[in-house]
C-alpha positions as CSV (number, residue, x, y, z in Angstrom):
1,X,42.7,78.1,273.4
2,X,40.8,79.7,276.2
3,X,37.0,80.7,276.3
4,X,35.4,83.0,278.2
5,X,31.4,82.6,278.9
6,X,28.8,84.9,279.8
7,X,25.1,84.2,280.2
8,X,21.8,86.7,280.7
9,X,18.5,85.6,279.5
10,X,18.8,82.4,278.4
11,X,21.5,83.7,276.5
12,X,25.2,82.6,276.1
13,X,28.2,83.5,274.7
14,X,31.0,82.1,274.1
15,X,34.8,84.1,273.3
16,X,37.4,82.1,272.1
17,X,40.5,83.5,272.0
18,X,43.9,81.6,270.5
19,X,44.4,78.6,268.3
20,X,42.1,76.5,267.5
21,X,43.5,73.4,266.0
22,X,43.5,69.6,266.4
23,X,45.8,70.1,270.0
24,X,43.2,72.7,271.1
25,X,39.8,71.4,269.6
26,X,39.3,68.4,272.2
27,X,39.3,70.7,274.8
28,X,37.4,73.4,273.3
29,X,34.5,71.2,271.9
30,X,34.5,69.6,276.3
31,X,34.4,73.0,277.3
32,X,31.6,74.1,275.1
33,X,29.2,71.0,275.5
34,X,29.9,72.0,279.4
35,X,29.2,75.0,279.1
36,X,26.0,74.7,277.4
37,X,24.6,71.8,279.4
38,X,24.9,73.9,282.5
39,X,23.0,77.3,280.7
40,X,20.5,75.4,278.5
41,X,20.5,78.9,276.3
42,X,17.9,79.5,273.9
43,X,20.7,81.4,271.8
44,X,24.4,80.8,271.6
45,X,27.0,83.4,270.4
46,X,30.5,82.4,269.6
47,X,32.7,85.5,269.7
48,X,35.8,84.4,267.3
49,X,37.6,87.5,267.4
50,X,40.2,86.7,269.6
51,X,40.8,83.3,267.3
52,X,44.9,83.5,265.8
53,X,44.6,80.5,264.0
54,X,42.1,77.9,263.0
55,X,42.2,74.7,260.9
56,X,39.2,72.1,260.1
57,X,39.1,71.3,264.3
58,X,37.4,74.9,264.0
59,X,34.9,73.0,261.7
60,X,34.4,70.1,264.2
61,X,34.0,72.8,267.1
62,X,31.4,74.3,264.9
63,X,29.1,71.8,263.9
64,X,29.2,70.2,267.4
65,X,28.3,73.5,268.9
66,X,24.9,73.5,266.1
67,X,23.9,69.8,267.0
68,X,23.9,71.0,270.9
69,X,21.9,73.5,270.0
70,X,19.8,72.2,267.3
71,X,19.3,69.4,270.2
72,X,17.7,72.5,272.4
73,X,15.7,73.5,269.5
74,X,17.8,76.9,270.1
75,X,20.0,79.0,267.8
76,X,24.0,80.4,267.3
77,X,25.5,82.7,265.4
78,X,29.1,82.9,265.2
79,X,30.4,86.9,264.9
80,X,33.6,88.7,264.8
81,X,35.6,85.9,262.6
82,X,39.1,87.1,261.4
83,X,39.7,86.6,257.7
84,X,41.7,83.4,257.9
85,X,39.0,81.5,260.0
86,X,36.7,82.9,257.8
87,X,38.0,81.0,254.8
88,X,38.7,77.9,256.8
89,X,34.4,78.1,257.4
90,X,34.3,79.2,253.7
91,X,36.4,76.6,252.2
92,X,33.9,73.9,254.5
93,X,30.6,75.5,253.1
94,X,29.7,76.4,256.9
95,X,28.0,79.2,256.3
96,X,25.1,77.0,254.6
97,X,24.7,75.7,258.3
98,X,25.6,78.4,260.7
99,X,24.7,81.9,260.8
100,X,28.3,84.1,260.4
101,X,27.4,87.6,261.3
102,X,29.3,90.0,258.5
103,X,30.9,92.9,260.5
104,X,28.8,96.0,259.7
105,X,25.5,93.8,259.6
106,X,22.8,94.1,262.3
């Protein structure tokens, strides 16, 4: 798993790119609570399109990512989600949580 950040405007986002699963998660989940302690965003994007493979580590990643954010009073969206993480985050109910940007949707 490797992720690539960006930052402008109290912005930040976040591409993952590889499997994410229970060997991967740890590190990923360290890597993102680093990465938004040090930008303190207002809005986080996580850019799943370069994601191969997820299991229910994806969820953990996920809903560790809101409470850092819910714990900023800020937001995240999570975009670009290939079809089998999508029905990993389906299958969990995530969507109730997060906001998973549909392709095609502005």
């Amino acid at each position: 798993m490797d992720i690539k950040m960006q930052t402008a405007d109290r912005n930040l986002l976040l591409e993952l790119s590889g499997e994410l699963d229970h060997h991967a998660a740890k590190n990923a989940i360290r890597d993102l609570e680093l990465a938004v302690d040090a930008a303190l965003p207002r809005r986080l994007l996580l850019d799943f399109g370069g994601v191969t493979f997820m299991d229910s580590s994806g969820i953990a990643l996920l809903l560790r990512a809101k409470r850092c954010m819910d714990a900023l009073d800020g937001s995240m969206q999570v975009c670009h989600v290939p079809p089998q993480a999508k029905r990993v985050m389906d299958a969990a109910g995530i969507g109730r949580l997060i906001h998973i940007k549909q392709e095609g949707t502005v």
